[in-house]
N, C-alpha and C positions, 0 to 999 in steps of 0.2 A: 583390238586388244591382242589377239594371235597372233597380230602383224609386227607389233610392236614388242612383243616379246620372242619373237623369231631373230627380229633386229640387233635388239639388247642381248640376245645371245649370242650370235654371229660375234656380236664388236666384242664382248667378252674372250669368246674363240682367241680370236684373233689377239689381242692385246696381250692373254695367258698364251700364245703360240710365241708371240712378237717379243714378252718376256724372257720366253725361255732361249730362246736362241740369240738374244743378244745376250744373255747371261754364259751361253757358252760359248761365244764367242772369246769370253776372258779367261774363265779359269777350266782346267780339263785334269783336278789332280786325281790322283791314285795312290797306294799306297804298295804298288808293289816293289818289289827289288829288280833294279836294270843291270846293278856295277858294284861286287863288295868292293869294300879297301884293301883288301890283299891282293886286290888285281895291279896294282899301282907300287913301282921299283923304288918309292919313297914312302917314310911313315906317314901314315895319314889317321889321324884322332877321328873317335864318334864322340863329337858332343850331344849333351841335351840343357842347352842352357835356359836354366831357371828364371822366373819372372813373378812379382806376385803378383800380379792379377791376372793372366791368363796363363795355360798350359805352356809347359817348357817346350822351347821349339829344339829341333833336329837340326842338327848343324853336323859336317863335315871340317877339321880343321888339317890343311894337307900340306906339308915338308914344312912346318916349325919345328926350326933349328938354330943351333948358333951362326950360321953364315949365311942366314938368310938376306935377301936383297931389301925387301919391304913387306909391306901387308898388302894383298890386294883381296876384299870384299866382293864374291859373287853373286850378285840378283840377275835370278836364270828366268825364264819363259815362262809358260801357263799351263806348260802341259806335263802328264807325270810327276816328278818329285826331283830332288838333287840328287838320285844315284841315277837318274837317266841326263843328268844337266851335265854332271861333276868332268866329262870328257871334253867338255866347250874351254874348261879350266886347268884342266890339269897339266895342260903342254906349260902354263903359263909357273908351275908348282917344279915342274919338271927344270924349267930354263932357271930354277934357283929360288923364287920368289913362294912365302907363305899364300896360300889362297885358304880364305875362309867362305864353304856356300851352305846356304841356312834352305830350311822349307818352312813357307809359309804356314799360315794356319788351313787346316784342311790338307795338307801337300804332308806325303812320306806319315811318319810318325809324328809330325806337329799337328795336335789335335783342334779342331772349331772348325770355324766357316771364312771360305776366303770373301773378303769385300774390300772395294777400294780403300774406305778407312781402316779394319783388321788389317791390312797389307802394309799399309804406312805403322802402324804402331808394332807390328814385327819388327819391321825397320829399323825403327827409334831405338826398340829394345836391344837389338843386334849389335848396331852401334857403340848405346851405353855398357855392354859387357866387351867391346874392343876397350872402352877408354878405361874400363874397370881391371883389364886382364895387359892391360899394352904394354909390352917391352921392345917395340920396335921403337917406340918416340926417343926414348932416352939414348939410341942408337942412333939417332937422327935419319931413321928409314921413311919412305916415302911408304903413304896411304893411299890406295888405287881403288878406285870404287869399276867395276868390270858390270855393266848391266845389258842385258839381252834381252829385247822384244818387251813383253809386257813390263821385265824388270827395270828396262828403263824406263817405263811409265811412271813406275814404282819408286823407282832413287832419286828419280828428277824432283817428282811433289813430296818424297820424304826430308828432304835434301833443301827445298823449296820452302819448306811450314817447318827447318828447325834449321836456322842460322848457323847457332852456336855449334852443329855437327858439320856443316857445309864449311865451318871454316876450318874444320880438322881434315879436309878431303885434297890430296895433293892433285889428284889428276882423278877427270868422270871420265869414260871409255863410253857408250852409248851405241849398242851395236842393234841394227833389224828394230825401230820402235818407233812411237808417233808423239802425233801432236796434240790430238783428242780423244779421249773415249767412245764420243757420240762420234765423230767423224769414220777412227775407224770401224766402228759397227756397221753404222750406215753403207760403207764401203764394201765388208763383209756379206751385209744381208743381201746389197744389192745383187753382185754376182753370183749368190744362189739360183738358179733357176726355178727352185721352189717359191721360197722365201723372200725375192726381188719385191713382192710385191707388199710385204710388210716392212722393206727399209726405211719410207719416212716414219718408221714409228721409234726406229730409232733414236730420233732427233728428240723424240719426247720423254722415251720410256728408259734412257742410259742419263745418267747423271753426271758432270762433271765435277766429282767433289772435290778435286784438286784436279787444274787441266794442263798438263804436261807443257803446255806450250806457255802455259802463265807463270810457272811454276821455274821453269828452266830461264826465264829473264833477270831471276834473283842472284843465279850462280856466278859467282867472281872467280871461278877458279877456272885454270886452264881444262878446256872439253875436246874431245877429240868425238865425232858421228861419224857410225859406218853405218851403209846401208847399198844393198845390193839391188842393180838397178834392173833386175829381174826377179825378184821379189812377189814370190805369189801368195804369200799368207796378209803380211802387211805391204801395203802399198807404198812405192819409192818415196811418191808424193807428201807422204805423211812423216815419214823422216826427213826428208828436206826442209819440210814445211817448221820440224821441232831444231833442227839446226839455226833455219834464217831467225828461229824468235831467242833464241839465244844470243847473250852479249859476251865480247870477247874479252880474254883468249878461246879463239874457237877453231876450232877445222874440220874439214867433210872428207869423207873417205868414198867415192865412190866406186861400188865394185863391179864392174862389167861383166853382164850376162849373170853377176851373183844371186843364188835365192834365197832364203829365208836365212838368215846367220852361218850364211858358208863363209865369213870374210876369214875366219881362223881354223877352217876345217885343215888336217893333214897336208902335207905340201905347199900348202898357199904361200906365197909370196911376202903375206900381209902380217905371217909370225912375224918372220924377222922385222919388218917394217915395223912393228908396235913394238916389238925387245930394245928394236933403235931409240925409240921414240921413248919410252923407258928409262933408259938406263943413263945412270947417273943423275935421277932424281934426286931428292934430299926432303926430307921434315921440313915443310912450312909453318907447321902444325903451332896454333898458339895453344899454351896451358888454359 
């Protein structure tokens, strides 16, 4: 009986150990302050857009203006909030174009708990307050959805389980992200040196409730995937792998010697290269 309940708690250990570190493997928010808006040579709005059934999320809305180019939508990473994200975006606010970036639930001042389903119905919510609030359509501006690492996990299955907003999206950007949940945990745990040896628990204990690589076969719109093929957070492997499952118009961006969502840092090459790739979009967008 000793024996057996030494066992059972061992496995216990282990599955509440193997829990938790797959769980943070996704989300790392915080609610401190990285970046006000007055650091930024453009006006940039504090939203809090209202929802009635959960807490108003925290939004950033940065150079909506009258000569703006389009809208481009930010879903940033897993770690901090949107005033530590809002620099991945703002060159993009700068070179003319509206960016709007939201925090999840749990992330910044948007209150609850992040999970993959609360993360997709942020989403949704986000979205319907673009269609609610849009004055770029009537202008025939392009809608740019701009997602990074976990975010594109996030945009692809939001994007994936709601049609009718995937058809309002002119171009998905897909920078540093994967294919699975389970996959990349399991990839995570494994090169722990700790925790290697609780990685097939992985496979059991992470759910794919929308799996980024089933999710992104839906999208008919033009895709563009970066992913930097030195990449020590997410593995190359697992963005390539969410590119091949996607149907076209598609393209890969591979970035040499890149890591974790360098493809747009300061100087890069890769600005101008997506500005090109950008511009002179137009509203495809159906009412």
């Amino acid at each position: 009986m000793l024996k057996t309940r030494s066992s059972s708690g061992l496995l216990s250990f282990a599955l509440s150990l193997g829990l938790s570190a797959c769980n943070h493997v996704f989300y790392f928010p915080d609610n401190n302050s990285y970046r006000d808006v007055s650091a930024y040579p453009f006006l940039t709005k504090v939203l809090s857009i209202a929802r009635p059934s959960h807490p108003p999320l925290s939004a950033w809305l940065m150079n909506d203006g009258p000569e703006s180019k389009g809208l481009i939508l930010h879903f940033h990473g897993n770690a901090q909030n949107l005033t530590a994200h809002a620099d991945f975006s703002a060159w993009l606010a700068q070179a003319g174009y509206t960016v709007l970036i939201f925090d999840y639930s749990g992330y910044g001042l948007t209150k609850g708990k992040p999970t993959q389903e609360q993360l997709i119905a942020d989403s949704v919510d986000v979205m319907h307050w673009i269609d609610a609030n849009d004055h770029w359509r009537s202008k025939g501006l392009p809608f740019i959805i701009f997602a990074q690492s976990l975010g594109g996990a996030v945009a692809t299955t939001t994007l994936g389980e709601n049609p009718d907003l995937a058809a309002k999206v002119d171009l998905l950007i897909v920078e540093s992200s994967f294919d699975s949940y389970r996959q990349v945990a399991f990839q995570k745990l494994k090169s722990n040196p700790v925790k290697w040896i609780l990685s097939p628990l992985a496979l059991g204990l992470i759910a794919d409730y929308r799996n980024p690589s089933d999710a992104v076969k839906q999208l008919a719109m033009p895709k563009i995937f970066v992913h930097g093929n030195g990449d020590e957070v997410v593995p190359f492997e697992c963005g390539k792998q969410l590119y091949l499952a996607a149907i076209p118009p598609k393209e890969f961006w591979e970035i040499p010697f890149g890591n974790h969502t360098e493809a747009f840092v300061p100087g890069s090459p890769y600005r101008q290269q997506l500005l090109d790739r950008i511009q002179g979009l137009t509203s495809s967008r159906r009412n």
